[in-house]
N, C-alpha and C positions, 0 to 999 in steps of 0.2 A: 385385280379381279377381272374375269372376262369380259367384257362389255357384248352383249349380244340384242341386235338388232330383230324386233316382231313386226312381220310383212302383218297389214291387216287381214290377212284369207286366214292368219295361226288367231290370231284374235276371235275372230268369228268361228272358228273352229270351235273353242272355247264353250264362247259364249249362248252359241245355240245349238249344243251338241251336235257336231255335223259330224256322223259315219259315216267312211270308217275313220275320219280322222283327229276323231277328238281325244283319243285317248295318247296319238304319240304328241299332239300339240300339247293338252294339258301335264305332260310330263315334264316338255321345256319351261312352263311356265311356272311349274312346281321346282325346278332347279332354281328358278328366281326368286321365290316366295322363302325356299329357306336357305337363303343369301349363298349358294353357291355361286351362282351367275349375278350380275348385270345387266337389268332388261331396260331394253328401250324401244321408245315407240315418237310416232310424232303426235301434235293434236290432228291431223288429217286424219290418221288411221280412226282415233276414236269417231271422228267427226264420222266417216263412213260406218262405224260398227253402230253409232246409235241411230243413224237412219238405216243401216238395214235392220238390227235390232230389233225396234220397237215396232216394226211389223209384227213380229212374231211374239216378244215377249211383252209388249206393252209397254210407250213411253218411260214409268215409272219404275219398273222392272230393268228394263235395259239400264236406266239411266245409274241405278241402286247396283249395277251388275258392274257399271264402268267405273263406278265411285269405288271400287274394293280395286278392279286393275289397277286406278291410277296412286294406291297406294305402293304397289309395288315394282309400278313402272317409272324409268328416268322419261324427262320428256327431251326427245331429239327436237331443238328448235331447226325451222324452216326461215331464211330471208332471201331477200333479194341474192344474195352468193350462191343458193342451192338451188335458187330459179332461174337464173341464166343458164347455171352450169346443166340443169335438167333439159332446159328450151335447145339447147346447141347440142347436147349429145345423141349420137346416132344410136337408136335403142327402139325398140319397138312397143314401150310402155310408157308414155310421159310419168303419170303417177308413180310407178315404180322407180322413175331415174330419180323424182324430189325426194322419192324415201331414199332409195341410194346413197346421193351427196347427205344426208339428214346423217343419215347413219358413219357413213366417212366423218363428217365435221364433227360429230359425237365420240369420234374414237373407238366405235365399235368394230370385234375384227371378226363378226360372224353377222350375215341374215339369217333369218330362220324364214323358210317361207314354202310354200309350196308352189310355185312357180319360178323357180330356179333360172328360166332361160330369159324372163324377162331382163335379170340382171347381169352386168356386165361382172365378167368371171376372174378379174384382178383386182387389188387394191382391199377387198374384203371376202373371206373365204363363203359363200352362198350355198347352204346347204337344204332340204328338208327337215321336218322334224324329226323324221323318222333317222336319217343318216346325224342329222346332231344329238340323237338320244345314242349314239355309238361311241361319240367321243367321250374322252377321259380329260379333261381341263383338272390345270393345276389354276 
């Protein structure tokens, strides 16, 4: 099965309807949901989505909002190997390198993310939602 990696901005897409791009995120997430794909995420991602979250939709609400994700999310772990490897790579996003290596060491062979250029363009194919709602995965 495909293993496909969620940048936390497809998260938050999600989770607080953000137009216009909630509808092609929620699509990747729904290929996840009825077991087409493989999703993953790390706990950083959620860690970000419930503090920005819970501005908006309330502590208790975000928190009930993350508890249904992380039913149908893999968790990509983070250690010391994806934090060296992120501290020494030449990129212009720290956060995005830890999800990177997170997502490599996971065996994922897609990001889904809407910031494409943060990511380094070999090793895992970095796509948008919108350009991975195109593909046809077997």
């Amino acid at each position: 099965m495909t293993r496909v990696f969620l940048d936390t901005n497809v998260l938050l897409d999600v989770l607080l309807h953000r137009e216009p791009f909630v509808h092609d995120s929620a699509h990747v997430l729904n290929r996840g949901f009825k077991g087409e794909i493989a999703l993953y995420s790390t706990p950083l991602s959620f860690s970000t989505c419930m503090f920005v979250a819970r501005k908006m939709l309330g502590y208790a609400n975000a928190l009930e909002a993350l508890k249904i994700l992380e039913h149908h999310i893999n968790v990509a772990t983070m250690d010391s190997t994806q934090l060296h490897e992120a501290l020494y790579a030449v990129a212009p996003d720290f956060e995005d390198m830890l999800q990177y290596y997170a997502a490599l060491a996971a065996g994922c062979s897609h990001i889904v993310t809407r910031n494409e250029r943060h990511f380094p363009q070999s090793g895992i194919i970095v796509l948008s939602p919108t350009d991975f709602m195109q593909l046809s995965l077997e």
